[in-house]
C-alpha positions in Angstrom: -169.3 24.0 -100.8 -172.1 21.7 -101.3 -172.8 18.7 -103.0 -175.6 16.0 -104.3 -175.5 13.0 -105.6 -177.1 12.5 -108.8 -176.3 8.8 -110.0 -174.4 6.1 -108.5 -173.8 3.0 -109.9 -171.0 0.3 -108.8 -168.3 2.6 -108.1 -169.1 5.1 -110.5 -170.5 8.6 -109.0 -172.0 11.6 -110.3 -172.4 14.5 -108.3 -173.4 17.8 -108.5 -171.2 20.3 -106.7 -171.8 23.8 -106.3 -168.9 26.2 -104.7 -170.4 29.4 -103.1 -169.3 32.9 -104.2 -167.7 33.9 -101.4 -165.8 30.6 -101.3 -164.4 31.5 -104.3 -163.7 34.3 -103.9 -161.8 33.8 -100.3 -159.8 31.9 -102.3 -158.5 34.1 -105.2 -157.9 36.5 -102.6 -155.7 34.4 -100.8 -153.8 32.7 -104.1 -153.2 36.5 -105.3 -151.4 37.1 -101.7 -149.0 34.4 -102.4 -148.2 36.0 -105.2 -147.7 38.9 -104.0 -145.3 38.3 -102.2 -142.3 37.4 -104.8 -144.2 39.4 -107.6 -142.3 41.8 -109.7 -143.0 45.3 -111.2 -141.2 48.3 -112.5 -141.6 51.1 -110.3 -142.0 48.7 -107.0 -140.3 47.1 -105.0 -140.4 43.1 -105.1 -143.2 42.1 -103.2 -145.0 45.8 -102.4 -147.0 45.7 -105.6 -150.6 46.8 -104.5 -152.8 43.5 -104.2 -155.4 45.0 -106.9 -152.7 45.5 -109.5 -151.2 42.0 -108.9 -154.4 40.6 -109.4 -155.5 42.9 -112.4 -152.5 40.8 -113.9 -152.4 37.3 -112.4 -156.7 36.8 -111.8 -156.9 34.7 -115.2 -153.8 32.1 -114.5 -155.0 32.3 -110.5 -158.5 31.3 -111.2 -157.6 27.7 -113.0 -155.4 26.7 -109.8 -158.5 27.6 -107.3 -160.8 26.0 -109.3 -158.1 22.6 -109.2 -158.1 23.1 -105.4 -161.3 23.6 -105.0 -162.6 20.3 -106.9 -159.5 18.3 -105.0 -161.1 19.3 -101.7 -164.3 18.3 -103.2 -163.4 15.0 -104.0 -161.4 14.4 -100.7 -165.0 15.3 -99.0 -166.6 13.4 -101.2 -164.8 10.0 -100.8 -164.6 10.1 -97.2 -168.9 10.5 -97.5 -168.6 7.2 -100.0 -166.1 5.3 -97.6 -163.8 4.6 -99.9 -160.0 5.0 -99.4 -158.9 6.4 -102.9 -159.8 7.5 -106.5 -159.7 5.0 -109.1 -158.7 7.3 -111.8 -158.4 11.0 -111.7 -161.9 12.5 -111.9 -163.0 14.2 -114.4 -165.9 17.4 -114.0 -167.5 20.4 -116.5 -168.8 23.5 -115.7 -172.8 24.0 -115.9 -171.9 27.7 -115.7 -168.9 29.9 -116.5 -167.1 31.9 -113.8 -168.3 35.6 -113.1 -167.2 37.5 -109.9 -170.3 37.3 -107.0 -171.7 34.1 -108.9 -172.1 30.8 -107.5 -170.6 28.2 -110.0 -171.7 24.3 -110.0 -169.7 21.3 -111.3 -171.1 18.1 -112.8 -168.2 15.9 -111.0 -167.8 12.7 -111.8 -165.8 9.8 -109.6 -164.5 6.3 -109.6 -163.6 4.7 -106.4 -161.1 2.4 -105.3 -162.4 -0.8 -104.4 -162.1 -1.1 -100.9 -161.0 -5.0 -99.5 -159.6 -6.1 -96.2 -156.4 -8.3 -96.7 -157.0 -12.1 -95.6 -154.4 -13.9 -93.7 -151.4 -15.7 -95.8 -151.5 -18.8 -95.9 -149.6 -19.8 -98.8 -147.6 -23.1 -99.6 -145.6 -23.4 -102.4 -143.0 -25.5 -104.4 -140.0 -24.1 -104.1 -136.8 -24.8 -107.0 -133.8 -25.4 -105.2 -130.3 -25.6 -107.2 -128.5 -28.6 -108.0 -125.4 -27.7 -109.2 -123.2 -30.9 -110.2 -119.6 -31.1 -110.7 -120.1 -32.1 -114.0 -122.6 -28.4 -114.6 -119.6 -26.4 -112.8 -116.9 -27.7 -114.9 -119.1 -26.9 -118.4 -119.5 -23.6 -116.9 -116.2 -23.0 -116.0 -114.8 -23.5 -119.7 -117.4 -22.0 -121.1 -116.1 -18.6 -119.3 -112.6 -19.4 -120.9 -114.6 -19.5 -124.3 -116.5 -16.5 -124.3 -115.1 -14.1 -122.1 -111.6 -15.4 -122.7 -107.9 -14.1 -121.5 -106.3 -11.9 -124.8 -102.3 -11.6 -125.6 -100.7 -10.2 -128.4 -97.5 -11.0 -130.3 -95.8 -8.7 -132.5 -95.6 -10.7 -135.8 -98.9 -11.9 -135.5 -101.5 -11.5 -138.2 -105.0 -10.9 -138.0 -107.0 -14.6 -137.9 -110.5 -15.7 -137.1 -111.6 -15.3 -133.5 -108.9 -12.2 -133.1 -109.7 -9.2 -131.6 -108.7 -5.8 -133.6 -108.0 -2.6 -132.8 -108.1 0.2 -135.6 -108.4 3.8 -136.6 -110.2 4.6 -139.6 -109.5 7.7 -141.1 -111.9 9.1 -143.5 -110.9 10.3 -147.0 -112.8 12.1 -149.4 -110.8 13.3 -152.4 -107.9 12.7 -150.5 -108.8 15.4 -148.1 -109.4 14.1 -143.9 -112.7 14.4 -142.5 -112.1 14.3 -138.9 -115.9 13.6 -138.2 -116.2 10.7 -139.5 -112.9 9.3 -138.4 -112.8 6.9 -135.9 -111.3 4.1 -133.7 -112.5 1.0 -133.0 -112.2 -2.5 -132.1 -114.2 -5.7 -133.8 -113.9 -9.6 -132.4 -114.1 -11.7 -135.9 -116.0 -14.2 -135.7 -115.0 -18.3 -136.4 -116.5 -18.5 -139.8 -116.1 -15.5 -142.3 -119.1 -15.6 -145.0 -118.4 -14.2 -148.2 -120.7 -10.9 -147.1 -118.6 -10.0 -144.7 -116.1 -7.9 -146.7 -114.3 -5.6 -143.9 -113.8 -8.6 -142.1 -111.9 -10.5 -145.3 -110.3 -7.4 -145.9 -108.1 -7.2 -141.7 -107.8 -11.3 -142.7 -103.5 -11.9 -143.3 -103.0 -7.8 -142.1 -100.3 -7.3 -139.1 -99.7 -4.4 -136.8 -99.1 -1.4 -138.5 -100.2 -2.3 -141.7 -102.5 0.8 -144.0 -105.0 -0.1 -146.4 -108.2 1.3 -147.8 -111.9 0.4 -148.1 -115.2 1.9 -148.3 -117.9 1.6 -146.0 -120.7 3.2 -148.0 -121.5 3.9 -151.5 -121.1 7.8 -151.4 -117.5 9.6 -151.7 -116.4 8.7 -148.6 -113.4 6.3 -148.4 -111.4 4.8 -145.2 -107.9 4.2 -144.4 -107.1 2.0 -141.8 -104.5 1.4 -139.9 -103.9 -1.5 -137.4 -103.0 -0.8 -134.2 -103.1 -3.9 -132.2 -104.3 -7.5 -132.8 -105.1 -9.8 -129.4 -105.7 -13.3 -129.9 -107.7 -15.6 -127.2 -106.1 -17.6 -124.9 -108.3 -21.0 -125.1 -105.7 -23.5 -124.3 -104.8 -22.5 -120.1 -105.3 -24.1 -117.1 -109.0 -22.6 -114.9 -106.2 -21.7 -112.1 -104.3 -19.4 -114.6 -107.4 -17.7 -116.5 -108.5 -16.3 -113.1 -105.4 -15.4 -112.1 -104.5 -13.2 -115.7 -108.4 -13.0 -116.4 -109.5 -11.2 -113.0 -105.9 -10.1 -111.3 -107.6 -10.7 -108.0 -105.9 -11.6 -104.8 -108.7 -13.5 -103.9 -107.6 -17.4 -104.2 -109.5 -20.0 -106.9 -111.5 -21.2 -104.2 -112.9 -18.1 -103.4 -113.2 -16.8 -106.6 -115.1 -20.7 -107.2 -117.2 -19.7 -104.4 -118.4 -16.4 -106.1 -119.2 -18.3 -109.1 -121.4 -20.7 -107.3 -123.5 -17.6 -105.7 -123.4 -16.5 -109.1 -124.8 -19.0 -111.0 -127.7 -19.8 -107.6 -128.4 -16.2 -108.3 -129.0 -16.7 -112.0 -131.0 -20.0 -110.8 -133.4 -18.1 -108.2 -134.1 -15.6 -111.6 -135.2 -18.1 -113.5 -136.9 -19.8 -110.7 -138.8 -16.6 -110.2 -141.6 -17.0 -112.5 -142.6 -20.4 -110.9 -142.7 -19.0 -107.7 -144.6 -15.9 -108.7 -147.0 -17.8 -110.6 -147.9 -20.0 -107.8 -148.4 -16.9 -105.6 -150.7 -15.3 -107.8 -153.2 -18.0 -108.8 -152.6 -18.3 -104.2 -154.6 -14.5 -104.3 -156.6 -15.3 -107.2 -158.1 -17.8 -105.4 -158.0 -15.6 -102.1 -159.8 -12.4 -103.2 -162.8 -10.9 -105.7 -164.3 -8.0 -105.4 -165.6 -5.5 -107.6 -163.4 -3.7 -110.1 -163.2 0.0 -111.4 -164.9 -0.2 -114.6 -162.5 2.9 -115.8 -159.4 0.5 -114.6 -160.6 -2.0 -116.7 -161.3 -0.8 -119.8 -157.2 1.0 -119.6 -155.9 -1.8 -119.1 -158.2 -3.8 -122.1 -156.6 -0.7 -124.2 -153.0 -1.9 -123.1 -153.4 -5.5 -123.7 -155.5 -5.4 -127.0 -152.4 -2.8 -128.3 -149.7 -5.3 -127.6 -151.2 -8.3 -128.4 -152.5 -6.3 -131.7 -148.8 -5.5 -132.2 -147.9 -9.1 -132.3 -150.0 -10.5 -135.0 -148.8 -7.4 -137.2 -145.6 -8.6 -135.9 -146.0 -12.3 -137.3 -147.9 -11.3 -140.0 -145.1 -9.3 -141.5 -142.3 -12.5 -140.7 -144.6 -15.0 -142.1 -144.9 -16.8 -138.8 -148.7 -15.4 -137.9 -151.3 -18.5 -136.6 -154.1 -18.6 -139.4 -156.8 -18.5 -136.4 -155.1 -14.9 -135.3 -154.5 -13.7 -138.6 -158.5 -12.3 -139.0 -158.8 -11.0 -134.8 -160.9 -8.6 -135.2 -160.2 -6.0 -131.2 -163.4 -7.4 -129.6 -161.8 -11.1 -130.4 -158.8 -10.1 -128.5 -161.1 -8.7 -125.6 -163.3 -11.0 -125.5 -160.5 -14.0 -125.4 -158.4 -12.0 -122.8 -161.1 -10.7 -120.3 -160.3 -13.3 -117.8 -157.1 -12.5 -117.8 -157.5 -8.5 -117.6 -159.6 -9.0 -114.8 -157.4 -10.8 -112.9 -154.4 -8.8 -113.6 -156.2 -5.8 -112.6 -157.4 -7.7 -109.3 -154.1 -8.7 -108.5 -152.8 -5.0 -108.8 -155.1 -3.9 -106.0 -153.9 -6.7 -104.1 -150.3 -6.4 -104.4 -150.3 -2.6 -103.7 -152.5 -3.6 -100.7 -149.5 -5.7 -99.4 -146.6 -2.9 -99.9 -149.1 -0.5 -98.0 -149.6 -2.6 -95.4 -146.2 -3.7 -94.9 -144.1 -0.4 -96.0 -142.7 -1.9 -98.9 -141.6 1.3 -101.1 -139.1 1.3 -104.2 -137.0 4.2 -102.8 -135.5 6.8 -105.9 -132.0 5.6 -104.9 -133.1 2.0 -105.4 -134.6 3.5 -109.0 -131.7 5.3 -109.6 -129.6 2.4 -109.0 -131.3 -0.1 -111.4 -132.0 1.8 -114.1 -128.0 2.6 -113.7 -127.6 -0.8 -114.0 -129.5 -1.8 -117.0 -128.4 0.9 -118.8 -124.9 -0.2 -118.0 -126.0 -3.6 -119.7 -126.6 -2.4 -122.5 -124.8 -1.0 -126.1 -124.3 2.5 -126.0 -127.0 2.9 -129.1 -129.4 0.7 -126.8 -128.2 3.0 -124.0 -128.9 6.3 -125.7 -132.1 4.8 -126.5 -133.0 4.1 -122.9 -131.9 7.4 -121.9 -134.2 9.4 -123.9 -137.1 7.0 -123.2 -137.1 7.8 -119.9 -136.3 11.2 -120.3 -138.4 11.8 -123.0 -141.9 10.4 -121.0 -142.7 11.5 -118.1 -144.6 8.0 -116.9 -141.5 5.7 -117.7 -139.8 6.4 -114.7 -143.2 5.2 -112.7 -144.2 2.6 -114.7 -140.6 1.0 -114.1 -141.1 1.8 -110.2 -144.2 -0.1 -110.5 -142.6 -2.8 -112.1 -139.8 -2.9 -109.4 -142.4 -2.5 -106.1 -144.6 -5.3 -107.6 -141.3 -7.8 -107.9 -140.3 -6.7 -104.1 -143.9 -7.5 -103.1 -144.0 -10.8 -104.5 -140.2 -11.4 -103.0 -141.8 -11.0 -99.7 -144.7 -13.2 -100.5 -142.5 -16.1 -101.8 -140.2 -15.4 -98.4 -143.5 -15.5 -96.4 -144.7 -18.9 -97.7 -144.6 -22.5 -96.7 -142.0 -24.0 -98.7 -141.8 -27.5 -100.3 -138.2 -27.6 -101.7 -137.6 -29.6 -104.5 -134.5 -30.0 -106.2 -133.5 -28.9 -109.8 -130.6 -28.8 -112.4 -130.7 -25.6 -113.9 -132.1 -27.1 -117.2 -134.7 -28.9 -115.2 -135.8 -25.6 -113.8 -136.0 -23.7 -117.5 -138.1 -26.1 -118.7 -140.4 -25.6 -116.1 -140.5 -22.1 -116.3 -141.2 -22.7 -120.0 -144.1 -24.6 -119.6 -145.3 -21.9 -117.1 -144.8 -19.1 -119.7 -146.6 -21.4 -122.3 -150.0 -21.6 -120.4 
């Protein structure tokens, strides 16, 4: 192989590379060997195909992987020439001359670099929320759990009220004959107030256990007849001491179960502390680190954010809620007014991946596994099934949202590595901090 540079400019390269006949064609040779070995023909034996037969029938498909290997070789040679440590983007190359056996063939190639930046020592101080949890705050929380994630009983004579919780089966009718398809079971929590629109719900209003009647759910053929299978009404009126005892049947004591709560709700503090702490990290390295930036890098990531913030004003235009100075953003408005910020959220990529490098952080595919597990598990099952086929259905989901996961562990470790100024916060106190962060 040889190469020559031909243009350089920032960390843009374009070189000319030129792989030698015989290179090439040491190389078929060897990729149709492989082959040979697991390849299959009637009349032979697996693996004893003659070599010139296997490649009479695998030199086409062959060729494209050489040619991959070839120009990843290339690239690896050409980068350690440069000094850099890694590719910016995958490169992309065309062929001056098409392949012919004993021919030399030559590759306009054309690179982007990595920038290449030493990490500076940390040195960061930051203001750190710390929870104040009152007596007063624990108590509000502590019947708000008997409110909305209440105790149910049930009494035989009850009927169905407001607030009840009822179980059904629906079977579907149409012209009197069962469809078993669209039967089905279910259970709905009424809510306090009724409106007029919300006719199922008037209808189970006054029904007891056991009780038929029929309604429609649609306008076509289809009617429903439902039966009532249970009715549980919420338990509002108990003591905190009984709702955990009937609420979580544990044998842990109310104290212990208290204690759980209290880690519970610090944890739910420290999330929403998060994005104080992370943006005082960030404008930390902003202020730390510039160098130059992959122009390639760049313009993706202008793509990304003139798409979403594109998708907003067609958002708010359709709801009536648009701003009259975004209403007429033209794309190079939107570029223009978020450069800054695409810069800096490219620079702080680089950065942040420098720091799991250097200090092994690595998002494990158990640790994916278990997360995405976990918000799926979050979620209703038509959410669910939508977040299922997302990440089956796109190949880059799955490491986008390792991405996503590495940079939050990265920036964990930064917070944990910092000088900390602790200052004390109600949970309110803290949200409206974070609000005024996520404003600016």
């Amino acid at each position: 192989m040889r190469f020559e540079n031909v243009k350089s400019k920032g960390m843009k390269h374009e070189y000319k590379v030129i792989f030698s006949a015989e290179d090439i064609e040491n190389n078929i040779v060897k990729e149709v060997e492989n082959r040979a070995k697991t390849f299959k023909m009637q009349g032979f034996r697996p693996g004893h195909v003659p070599l010139k037969i296997v490649r009479n029938s695998v030199e086409s498909r062959v060729i494209k992987d050489v040619f991959d290997k070839l120009i990843s070789n290339a690239c690896d040679t050409i980068i350690k020439e440069i000094g850099a440590a890694e590719l910016a983007l995958r490169p992309t190359y065309k062929f001056n001359n098409s392949y012919e056996k004993g021919r030399d063939i030559e590759i306009a190639l054309n690179i982007e670099t990595a920038p290449v930046f030493e990490l500076q020592e940390f040195k960061c101080k930051i203001k750190k929320l710390a929870p104040i949890i009152s007596d007063e705050e624990f108590e509000n929380i502590k019947k708000g759990l008997i409110k909305n994630n209440p105790v149910w009983h049930t009494e035989n004579d009850q009927t169905v009220q407001p607030l009840n919780k009822v179980n059904f089966k629906a079977k579907c009718l149409v012209n009197g004959v069962e469809q078993k398809k669209k039967s089905f079971e279910r259970t709905v929590i009424l809510p306090e107030n009724l409106g007029e629109e919300a006719k199922f719900g008037n209808e189970l209003l006054g029904k007891k256990v056991g009780e038929i009647f029929t309604t429609q759910f649609s306008e076509d053929d289809s009617s429903y007849q439902i039966t009532i299978a249970s009715i549980e009404f919420p338990v509002l009126d108990i003591s905190w001491d009984k709702y955990v005892e009937e609420k979580f049947e544990t044998k842990a004591t109310v104290a212990e179960y208290e204690e759980l709560l209290r880690q519970d709700m610090k944890n739910q503090f420290d999330n929403v502390s998060f994005v104080y702490h992370k943006q005082q990290i960030l404008d930390y390295l902003i202020s730390q680190y510039s160098f130059e930036l992959p122009i390639s890098i760049v313009g993706q990531e202008t793509k990304s954010v003139v798409a979403n913030v594109r998708a907003d004003i067609e958002a708010a235009k359709r709801d009536g809620t648009v701003d009259q100075e975004d209403r007429d953003k033209t794309d190079e408005d939107i570029t223009q007014e978020c450069q800054d910020v695409i810069r800096k959220r490219v620079l702080l990529g680089y950065v942040l991946n420098k720091f799991a490098k250097v200090n092994n952080i690595t998002i494990s595919d158990e640790e994916l596994r278990r997360f995405i597990e976990f918000e799926i598990r979050m979620m209703s099952s038509e959410q669910a099934e939508h977040m299922i086929a997302h990440y089956s259905g796109d190949p880059n989901a799955l490491a986008y949202k390792r991405a996503e996961l590495l940079e939050r562990k990265v920036l964990e470790f930064l917070i944990d590595k910092s000088e900390k100024e602790m200052l004390p916060k109600t949970f309110e106190e803290a949200q409206k901090i974070v609000e005024d962060v996520l404003k600016d």
